[in-house]
Backbone as a printed PyTorch tensor [residue, N CA C, xyz], in Angstrom:
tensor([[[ 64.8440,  46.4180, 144.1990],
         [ 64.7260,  46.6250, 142.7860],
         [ 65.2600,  48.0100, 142.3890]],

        [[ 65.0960,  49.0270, 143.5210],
         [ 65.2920,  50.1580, 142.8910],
         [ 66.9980,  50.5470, 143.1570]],

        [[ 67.4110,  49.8570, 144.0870],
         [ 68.9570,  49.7870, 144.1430],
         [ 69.2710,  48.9340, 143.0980]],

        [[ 68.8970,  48.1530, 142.6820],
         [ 69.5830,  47.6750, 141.2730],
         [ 69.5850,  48.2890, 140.3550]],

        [[ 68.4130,  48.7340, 139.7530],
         [ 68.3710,  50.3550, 138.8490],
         [ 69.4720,  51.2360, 139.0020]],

        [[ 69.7100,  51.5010, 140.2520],
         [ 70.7170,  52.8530, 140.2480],
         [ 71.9930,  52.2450, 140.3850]],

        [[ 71.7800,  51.1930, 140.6680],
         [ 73.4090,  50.0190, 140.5820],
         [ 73.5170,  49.8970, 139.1040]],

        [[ 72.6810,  50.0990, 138.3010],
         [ 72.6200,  49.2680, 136.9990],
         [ 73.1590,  50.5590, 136.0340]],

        [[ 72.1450,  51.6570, 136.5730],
         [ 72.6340,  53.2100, 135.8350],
         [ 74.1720,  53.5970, 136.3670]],

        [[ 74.8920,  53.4720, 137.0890],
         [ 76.0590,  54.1230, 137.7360],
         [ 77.0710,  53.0180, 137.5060]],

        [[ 77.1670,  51.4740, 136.9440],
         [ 77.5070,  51.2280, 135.9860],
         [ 77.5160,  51.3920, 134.5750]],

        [[ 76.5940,  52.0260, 134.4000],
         [ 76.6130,  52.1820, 132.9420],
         [ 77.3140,  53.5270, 132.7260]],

        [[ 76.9910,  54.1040, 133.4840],
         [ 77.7650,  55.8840, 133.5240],
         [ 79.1850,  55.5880, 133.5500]],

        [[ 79.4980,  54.2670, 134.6200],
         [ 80.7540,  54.8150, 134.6320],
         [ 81.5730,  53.9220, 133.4900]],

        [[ 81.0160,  52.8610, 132.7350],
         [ 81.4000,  52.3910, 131.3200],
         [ 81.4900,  53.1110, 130.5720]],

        [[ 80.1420,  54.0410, 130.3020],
         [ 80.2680,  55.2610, 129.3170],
         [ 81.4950,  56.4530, 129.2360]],

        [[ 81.7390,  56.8610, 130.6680],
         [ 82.4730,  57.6180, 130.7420],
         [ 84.1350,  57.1570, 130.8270]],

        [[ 83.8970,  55.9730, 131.1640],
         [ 85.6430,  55.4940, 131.1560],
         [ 85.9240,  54.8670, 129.5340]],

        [[ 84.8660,  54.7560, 128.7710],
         [ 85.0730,  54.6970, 127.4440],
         [ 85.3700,  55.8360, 126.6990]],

        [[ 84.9280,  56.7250, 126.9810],
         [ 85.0580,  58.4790, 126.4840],
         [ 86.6980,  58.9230, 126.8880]],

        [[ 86.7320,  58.3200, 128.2570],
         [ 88.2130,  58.7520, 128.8290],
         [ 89.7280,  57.8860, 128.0500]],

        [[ 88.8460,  56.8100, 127.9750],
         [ 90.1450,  56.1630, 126.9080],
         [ 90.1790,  56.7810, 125.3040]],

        [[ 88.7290,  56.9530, 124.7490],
         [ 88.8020,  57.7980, 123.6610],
         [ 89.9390,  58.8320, 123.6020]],

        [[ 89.7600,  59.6120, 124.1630],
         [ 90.0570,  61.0570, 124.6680],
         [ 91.4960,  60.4150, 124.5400]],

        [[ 92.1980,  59.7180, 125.6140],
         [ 93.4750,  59.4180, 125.8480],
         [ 93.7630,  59.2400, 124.5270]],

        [[ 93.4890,  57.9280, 123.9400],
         [ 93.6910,  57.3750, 122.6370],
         [ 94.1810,  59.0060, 121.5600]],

        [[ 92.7520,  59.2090, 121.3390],
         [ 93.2420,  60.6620, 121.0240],
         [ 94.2480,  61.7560, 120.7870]],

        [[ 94.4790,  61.4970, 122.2330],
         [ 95.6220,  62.4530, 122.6400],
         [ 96.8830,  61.9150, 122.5700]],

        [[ 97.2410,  60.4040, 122.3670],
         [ 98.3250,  59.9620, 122.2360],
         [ 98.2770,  60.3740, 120.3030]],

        [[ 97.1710,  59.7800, 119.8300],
         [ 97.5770,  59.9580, 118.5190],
         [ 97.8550,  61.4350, 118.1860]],

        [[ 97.5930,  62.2390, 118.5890],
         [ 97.9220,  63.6080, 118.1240],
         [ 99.1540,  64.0720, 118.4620]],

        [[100.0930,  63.4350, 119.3530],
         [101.3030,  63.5230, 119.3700],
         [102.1570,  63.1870, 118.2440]],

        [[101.6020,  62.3780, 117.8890],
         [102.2860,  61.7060, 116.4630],
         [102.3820,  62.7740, 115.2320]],

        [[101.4150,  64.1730, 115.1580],
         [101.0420,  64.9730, 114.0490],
         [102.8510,  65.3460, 113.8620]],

        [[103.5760,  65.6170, 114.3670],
         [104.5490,  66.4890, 113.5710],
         [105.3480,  65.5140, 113.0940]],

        [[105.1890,  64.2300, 113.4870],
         [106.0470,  63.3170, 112.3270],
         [105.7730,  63.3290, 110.9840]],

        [[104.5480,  63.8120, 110.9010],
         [103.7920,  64.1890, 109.2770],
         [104.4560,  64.5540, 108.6590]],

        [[105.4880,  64.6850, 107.0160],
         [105.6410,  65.9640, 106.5580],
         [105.0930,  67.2820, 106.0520]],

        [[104.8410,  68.2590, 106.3640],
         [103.9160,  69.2570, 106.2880],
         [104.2820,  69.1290, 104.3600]],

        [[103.3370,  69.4030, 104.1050],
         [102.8530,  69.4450, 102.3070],
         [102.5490,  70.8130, 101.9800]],

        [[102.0780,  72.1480, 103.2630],
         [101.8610,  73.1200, 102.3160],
         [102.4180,  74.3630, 103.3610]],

        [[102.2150,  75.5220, 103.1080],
         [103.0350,  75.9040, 104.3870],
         [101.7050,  76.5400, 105.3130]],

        [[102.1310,  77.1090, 106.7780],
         [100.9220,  77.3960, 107.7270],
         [100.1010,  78.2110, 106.9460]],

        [[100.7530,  79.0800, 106.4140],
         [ 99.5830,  80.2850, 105.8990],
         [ 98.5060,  80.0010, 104.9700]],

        [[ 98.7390,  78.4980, 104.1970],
         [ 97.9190,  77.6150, 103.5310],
         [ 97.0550,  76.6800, 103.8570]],

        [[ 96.4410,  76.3460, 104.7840],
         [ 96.3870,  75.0680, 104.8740],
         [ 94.9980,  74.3850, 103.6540]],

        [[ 95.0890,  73.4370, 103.9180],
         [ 94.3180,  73.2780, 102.8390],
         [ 92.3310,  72.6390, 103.4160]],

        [[ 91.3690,  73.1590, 102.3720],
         [ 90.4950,  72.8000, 102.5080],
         [ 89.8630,  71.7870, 102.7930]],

        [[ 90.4210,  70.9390, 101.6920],
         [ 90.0600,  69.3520, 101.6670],
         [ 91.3110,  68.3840, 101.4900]],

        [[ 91.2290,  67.4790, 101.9710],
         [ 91.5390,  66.1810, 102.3390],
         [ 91.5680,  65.0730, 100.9340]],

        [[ 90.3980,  65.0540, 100.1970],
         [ 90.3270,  64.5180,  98.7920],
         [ 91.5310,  65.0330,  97.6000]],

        [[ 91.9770,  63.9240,  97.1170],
         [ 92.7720,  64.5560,  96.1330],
         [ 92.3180,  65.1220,  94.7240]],

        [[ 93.0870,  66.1810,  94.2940],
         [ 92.1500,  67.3550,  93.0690],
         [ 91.9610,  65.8750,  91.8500]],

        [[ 91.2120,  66.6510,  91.0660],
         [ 91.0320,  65.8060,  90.2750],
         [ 92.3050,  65.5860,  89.1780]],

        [[ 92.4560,  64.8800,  88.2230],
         [ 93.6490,  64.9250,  87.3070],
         [ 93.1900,  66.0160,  85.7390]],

        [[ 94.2910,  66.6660,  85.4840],
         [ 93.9460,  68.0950,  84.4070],
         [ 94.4150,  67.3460,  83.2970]],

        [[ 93.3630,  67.2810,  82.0040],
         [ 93.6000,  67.1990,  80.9320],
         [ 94.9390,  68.7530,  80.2710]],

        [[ 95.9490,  67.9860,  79.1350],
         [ 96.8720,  69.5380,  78.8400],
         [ 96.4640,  70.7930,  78.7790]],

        [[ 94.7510,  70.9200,  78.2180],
         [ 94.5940,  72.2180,  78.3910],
         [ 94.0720,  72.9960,  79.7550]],

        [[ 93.5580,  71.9530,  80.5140],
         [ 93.4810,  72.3310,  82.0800],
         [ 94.4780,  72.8120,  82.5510]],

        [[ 95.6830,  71.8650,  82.7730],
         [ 96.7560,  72.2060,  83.0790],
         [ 97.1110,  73.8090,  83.2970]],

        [[ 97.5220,  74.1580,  81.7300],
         [ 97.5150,  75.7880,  80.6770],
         [ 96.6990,  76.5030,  81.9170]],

        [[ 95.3570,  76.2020,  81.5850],
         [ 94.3590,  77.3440,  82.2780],
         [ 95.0090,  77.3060,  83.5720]],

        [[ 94.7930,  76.0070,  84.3540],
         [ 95.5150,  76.1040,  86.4520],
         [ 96.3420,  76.7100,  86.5920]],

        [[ 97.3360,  76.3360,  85.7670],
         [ 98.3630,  77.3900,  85.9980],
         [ 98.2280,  79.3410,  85.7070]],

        [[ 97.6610,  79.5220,  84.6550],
         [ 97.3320,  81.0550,  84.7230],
         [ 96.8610,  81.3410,  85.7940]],

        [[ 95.5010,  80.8550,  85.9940],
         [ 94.7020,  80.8660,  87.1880],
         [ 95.1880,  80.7890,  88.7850]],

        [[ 96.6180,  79.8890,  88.9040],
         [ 97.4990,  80.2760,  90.0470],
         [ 98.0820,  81.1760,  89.8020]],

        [[ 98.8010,  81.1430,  88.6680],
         [ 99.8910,  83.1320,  88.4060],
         [ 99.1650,  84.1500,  89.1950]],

        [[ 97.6880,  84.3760,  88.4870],
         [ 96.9090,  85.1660,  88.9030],
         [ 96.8460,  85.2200,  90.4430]],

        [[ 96.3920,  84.2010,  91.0980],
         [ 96.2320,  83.9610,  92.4000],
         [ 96.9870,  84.6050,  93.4620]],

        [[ 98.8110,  84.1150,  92.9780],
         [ 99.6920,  84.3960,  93.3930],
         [100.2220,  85.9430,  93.3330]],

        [[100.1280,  86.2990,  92.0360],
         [100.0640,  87.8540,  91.6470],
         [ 99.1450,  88.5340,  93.0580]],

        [[ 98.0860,  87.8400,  92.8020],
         [ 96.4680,  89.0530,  93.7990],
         [ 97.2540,  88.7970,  95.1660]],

        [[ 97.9690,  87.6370,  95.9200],
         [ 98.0780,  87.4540,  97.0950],
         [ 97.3980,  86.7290,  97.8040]],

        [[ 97.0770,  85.6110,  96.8740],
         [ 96.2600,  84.8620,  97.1740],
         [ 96.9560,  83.4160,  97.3590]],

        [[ 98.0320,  83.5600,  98.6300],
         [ 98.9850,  82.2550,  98.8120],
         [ 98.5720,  81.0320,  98.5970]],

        [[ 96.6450,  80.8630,  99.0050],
         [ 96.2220,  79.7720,  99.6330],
         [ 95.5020,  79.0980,  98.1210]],

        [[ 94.9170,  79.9650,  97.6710],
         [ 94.6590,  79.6090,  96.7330],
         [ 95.5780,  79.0650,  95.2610]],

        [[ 96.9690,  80.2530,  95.5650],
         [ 98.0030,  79.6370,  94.6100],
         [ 98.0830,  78.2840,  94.7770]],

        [[ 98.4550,  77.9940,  95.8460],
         [ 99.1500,  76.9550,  96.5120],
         [ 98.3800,  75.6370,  96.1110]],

        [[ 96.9300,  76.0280,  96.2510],
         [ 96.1860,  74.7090,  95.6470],
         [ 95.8720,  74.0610,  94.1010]],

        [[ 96.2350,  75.4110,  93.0440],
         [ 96.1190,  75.7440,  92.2070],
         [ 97.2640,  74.3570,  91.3020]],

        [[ 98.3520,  74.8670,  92.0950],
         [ 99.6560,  74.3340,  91.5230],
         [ 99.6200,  72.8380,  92.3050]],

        [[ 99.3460,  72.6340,  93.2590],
         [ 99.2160,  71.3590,  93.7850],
         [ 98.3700,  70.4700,  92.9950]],

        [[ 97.3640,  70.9400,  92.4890],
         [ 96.3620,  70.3100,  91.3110],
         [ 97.3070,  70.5140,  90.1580]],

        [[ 97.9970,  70.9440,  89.7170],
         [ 98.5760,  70.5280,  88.4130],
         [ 99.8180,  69.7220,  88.5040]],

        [[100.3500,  69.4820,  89.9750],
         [101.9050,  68.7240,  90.1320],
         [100.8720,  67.1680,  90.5300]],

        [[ 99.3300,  67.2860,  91.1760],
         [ 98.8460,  65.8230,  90.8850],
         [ 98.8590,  65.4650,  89.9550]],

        [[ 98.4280,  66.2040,  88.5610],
         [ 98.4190,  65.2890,  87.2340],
         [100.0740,  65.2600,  86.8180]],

        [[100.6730,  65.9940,  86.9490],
         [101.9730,  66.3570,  86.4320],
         [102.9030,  66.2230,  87.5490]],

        [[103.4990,  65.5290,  88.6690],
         [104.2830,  65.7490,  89.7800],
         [105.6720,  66.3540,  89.2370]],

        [[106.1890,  65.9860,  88.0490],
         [107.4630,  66.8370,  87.3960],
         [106.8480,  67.9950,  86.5870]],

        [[105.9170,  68.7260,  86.8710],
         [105.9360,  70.4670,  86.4360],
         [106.6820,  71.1370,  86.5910]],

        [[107.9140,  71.6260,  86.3040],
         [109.0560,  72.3150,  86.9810],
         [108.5310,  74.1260,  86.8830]],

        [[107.6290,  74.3640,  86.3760],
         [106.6550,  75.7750,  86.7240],
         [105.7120,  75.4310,  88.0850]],

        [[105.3850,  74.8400,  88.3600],
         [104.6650,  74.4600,  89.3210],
         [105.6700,  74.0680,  90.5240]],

        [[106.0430,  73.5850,  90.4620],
         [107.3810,  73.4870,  91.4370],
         [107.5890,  74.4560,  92.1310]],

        [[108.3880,  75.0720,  90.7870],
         [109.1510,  76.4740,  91.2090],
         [108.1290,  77.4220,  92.1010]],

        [[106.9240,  77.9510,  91.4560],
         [105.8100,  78.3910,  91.9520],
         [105.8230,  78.1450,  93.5830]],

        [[105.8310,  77.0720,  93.4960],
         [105.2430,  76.7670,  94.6310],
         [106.2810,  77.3520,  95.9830]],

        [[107.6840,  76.7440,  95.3760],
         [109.3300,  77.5640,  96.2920],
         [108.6570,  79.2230,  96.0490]],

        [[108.0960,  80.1960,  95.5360],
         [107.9200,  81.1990,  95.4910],
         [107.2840,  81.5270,  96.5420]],

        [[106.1190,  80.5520,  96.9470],
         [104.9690,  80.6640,  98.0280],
         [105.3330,  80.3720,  98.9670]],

        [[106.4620,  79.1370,  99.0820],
         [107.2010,  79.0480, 100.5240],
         [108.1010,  80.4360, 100.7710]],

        [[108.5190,  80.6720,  99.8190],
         [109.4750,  82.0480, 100.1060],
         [108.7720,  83.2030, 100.4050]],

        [[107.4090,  83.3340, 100.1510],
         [106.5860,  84.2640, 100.9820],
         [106.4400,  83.8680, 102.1310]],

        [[106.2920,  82.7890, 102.4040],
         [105.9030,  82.2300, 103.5710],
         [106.7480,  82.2960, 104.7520]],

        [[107.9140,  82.8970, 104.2770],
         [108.9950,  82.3050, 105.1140],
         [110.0020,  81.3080, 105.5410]],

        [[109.5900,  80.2040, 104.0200],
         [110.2520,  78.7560, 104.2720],
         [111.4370,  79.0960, 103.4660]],

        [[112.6500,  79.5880, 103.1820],
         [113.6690,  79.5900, 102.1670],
         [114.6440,  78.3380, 102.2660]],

        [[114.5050,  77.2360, 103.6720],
         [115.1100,  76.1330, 102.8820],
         [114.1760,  75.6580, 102.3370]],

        [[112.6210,  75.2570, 102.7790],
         [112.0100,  74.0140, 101.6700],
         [112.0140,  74.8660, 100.3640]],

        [[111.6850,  76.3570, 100.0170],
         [111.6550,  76.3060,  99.0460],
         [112.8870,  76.1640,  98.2510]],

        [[114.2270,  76.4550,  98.5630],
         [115.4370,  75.6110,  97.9080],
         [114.7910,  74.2770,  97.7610]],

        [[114.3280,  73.7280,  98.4660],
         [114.7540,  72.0580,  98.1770],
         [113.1920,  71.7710,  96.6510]],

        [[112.5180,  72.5530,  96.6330],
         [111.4480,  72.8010,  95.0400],
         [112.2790,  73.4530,  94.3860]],

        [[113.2410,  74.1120,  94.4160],
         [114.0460,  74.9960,  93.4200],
         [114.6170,  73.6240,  93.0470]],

        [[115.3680,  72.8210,  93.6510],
         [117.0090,  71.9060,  93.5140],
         [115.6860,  70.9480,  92.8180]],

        [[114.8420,  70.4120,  93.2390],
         [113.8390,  69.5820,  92.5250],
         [113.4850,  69.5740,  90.7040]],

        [[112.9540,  71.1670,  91.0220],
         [112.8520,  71.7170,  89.4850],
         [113.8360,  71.3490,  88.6460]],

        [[115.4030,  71.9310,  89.2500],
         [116.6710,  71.9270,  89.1010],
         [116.9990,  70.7060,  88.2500]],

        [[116.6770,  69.4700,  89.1310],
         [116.9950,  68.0320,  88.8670],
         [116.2190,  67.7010,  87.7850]],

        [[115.1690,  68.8770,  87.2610],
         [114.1360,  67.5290,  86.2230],
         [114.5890,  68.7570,  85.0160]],

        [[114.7980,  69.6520,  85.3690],
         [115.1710,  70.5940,  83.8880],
         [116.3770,  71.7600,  84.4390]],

        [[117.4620,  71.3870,  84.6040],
         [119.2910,  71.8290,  84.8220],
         [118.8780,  73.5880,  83.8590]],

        [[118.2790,  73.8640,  83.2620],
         [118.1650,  74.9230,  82.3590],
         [117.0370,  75.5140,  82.2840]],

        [[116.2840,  75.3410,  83.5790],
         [115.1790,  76.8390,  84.0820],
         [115.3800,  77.6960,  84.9410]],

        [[115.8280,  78.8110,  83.6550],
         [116.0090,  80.1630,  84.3470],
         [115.5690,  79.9360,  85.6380]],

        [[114.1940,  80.5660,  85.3780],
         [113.2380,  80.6710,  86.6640],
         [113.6690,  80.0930,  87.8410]],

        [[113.3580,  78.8750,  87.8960],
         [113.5120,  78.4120,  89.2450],
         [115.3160,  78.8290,  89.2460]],

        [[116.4500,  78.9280,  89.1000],
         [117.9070,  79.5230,  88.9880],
         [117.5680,  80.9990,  89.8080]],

        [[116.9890,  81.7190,  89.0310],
         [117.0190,  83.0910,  89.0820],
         [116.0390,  83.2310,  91.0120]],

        [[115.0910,  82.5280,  91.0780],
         [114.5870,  82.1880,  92.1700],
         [115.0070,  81.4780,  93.9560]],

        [[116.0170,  80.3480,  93.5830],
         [116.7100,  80.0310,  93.9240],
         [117.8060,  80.7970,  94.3380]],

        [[118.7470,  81.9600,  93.1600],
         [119.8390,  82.6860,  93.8350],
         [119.2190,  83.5780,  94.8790]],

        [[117.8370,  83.9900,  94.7460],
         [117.0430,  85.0290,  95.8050],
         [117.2250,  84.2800,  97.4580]],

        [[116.9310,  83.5050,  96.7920],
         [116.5580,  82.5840,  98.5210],
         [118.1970,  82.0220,  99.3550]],

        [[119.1860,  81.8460,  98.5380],
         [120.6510,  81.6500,  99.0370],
         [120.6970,  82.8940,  99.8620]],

        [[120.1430,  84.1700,  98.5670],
         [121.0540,  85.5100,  99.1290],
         [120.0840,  85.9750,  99.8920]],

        [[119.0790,  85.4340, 100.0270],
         [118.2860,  85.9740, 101.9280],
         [118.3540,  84.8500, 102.6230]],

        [[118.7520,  83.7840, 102.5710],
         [119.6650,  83.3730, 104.0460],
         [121.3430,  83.8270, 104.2780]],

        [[121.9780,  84.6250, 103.4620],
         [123.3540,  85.0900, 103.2240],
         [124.1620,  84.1970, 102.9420]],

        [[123.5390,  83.4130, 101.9260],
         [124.8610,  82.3240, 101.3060],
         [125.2720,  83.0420, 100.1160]],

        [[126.2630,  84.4850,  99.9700],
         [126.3800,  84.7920,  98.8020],
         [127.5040,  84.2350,  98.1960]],

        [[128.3660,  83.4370,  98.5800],
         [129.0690,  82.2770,  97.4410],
         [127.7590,  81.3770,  96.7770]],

        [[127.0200,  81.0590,  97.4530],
         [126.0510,  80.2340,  96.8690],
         [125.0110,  80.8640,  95.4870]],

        [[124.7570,  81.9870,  96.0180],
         [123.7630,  82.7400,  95.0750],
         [124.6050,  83.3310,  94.0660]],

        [[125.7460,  84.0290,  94.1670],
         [126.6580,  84.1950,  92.9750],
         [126.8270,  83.2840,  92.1500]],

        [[127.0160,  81.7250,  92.5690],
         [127.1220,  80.4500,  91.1840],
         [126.4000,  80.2810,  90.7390]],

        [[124.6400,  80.6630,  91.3670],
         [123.1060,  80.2090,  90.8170],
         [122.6930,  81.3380,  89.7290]],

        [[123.4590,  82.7550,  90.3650],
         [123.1890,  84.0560,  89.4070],
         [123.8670,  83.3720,  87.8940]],

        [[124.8720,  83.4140,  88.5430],
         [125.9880,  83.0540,  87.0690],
         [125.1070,  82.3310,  86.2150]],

        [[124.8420,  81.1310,  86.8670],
         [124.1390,  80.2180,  85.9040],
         [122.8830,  80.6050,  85.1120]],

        [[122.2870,  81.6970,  85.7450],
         [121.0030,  82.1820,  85.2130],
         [121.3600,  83.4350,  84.0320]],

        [[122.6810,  84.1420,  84.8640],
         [122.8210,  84.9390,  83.2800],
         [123.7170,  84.0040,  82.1320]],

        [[124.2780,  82.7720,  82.4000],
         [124.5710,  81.9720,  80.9380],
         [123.1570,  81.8140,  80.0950]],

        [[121.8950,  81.5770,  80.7190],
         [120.9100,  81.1380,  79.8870],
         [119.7810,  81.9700,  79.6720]],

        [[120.1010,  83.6100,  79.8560],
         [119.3660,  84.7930,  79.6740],
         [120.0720,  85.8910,  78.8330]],

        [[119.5620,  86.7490,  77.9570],
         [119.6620,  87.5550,  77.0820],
         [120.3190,  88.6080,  78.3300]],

        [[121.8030,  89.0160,  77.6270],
         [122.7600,  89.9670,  78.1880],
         [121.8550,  91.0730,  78.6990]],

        [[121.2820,  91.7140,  78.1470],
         [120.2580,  92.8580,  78.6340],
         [119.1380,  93.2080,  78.9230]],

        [[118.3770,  91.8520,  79.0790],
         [117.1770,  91.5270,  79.3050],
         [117.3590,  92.3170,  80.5800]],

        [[116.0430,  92.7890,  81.3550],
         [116.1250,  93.5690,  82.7650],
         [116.4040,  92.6090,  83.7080]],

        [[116.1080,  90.9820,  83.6330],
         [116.4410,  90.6750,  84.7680],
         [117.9910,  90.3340,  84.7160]],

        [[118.4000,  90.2640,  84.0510],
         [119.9950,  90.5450,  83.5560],
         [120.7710,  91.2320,  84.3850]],

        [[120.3270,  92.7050,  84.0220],
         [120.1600,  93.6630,  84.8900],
         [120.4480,  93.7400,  85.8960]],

        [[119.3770,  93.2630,  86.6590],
         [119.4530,  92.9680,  88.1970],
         [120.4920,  91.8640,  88.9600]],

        [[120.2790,  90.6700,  88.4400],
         [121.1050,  89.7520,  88.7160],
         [122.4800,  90.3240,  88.6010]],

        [[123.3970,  90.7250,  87.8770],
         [124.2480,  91.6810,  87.6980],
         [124.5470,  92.2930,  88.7000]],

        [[123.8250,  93.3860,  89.2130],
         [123.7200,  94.3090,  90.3280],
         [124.0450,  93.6290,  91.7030]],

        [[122.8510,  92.2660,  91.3600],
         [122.9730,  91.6120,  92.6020],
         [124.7020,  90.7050,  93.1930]],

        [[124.4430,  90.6980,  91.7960],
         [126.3180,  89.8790,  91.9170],
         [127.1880,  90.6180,  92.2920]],

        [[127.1790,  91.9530,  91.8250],
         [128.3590,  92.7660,  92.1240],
         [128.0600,  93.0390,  93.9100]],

        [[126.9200,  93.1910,  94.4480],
         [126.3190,  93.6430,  95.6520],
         [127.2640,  92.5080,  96.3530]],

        [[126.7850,  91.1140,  96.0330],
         [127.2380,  89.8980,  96.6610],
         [128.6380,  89.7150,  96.7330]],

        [[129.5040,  90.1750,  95.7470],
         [130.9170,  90.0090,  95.8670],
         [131.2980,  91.5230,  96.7470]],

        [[131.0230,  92.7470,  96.6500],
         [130.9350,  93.9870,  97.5460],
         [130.9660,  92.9950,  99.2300]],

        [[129.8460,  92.8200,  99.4160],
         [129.8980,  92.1960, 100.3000],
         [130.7460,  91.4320, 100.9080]],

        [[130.9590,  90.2300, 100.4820],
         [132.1680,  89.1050, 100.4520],
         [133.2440,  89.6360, 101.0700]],

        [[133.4480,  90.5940, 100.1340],
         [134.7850,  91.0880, 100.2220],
         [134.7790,  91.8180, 101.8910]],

        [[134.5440,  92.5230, 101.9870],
         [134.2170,  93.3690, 103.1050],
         [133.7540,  93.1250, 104.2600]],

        [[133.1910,  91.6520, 104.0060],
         [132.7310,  91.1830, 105.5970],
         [134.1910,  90.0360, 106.1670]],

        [[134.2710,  89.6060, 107.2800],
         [135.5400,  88.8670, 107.6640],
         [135.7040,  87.8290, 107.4520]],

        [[136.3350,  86.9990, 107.0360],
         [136.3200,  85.5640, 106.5470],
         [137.2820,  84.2400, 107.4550]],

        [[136.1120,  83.8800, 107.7730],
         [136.3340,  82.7580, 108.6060],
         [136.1150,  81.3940, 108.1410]],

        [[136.0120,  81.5580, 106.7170],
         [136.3980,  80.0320, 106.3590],
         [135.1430,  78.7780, 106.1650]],

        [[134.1620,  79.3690, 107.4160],
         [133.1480,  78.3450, 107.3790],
         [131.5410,  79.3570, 106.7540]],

        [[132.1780,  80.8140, 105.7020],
         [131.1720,  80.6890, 104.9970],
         [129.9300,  82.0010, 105.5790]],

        [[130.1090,  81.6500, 107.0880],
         [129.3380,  82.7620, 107.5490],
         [129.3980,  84.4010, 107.4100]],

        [[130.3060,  84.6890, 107.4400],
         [131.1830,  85.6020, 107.5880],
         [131.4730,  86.5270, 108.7770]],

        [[131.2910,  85.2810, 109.8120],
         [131.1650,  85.8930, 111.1450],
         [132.8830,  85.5580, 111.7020]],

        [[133.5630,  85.9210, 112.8430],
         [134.9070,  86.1590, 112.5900],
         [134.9790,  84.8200, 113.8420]]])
């Protein structure tokens, strides 16, 4: 009787535990699968919850968005980031929120995804400064300055001649063609020889 007991327990242990071990496996196969995901926010963000924000009546909206400016202003990536993600749920074409958001990847370090929220913005309103003026930043810190010179251009057609960021963009153009000129040209853009 009492060898059946311990026959009976050392089956059961080892059910228990070869169930845990396939868990585990199971597990571990599915977590291979994580980078097929597309990442939605960048590392320095990740996000709290899992539930989606609720939807913002227009004057919510107004307020989320200050309330990310702010966020983003203090250095508060993570919080921007969620800020504006709650207003592109009620609104997925916000082209301020968008853009915003390419700002936070561009802190982040992402300057293609945030091009590809700039070209987004781009596609739903052809005539925001902002995301333009944002966009030529991120060409001309990966060194596409043919690229950021056509995005400048486009941003001083739809900005006041002397407005300060005028100004700058200006500066930056002349910097970008300085450049151009002076580095070796090989045709494919880099300006490596």
């Amino acid at each position: 009787m009492k060898a059946q007991r311990s026959f009976g327990k050392i089956r059961l242990t080892i059910m228990l535990g070869s169930t845990l071990a396939v868990g585990f496996l199971l597990g571990y196969l599915a977590s291979a699968f994580v980078p097929l995901v597309p990442r939605t926010q960048p590392p320095a963000a990740p996000s709290a919850s899992t539930a989606p924000p609720p939807r913002l009546s227009p004057s919510e909206i107004d307020s989320t968005l200050k309330a990310a400016h702010a966020s983003l202003d203090a250095g508060d990536l993570k919080g921007a980031w969620e800020k504006y993600h709650q207003v592109l749920f009620t609104d997925r074409n916000h082209v301020e929120a968008l853009t915003h958001l390419g700002v936070i990847l561009m802190q982040s370090n992402q300057p293609d995804e945030a091009i590809k929220l700039y070209d987004r913005a781009l596609s739903l309103n052809p005539q925001y400064a902002h995301a333009l003026f944002d966009k030529g930043q991120a060409l001309q810190a990966k060194g596409d300055a043919k690229g950021a010179t056509e995005v400048f251009r486009r941003f001083l057609a739809l900005v006041p001649p002397d407005s300060d960021d005028a100004k700058r963009v200006k500066e930056w153009i002349a910097e970008l063609v300085k450049s151009s000129r002076s580095a070796p040209n090989t045709g494919d853009g880099s300006g490596r020889p």
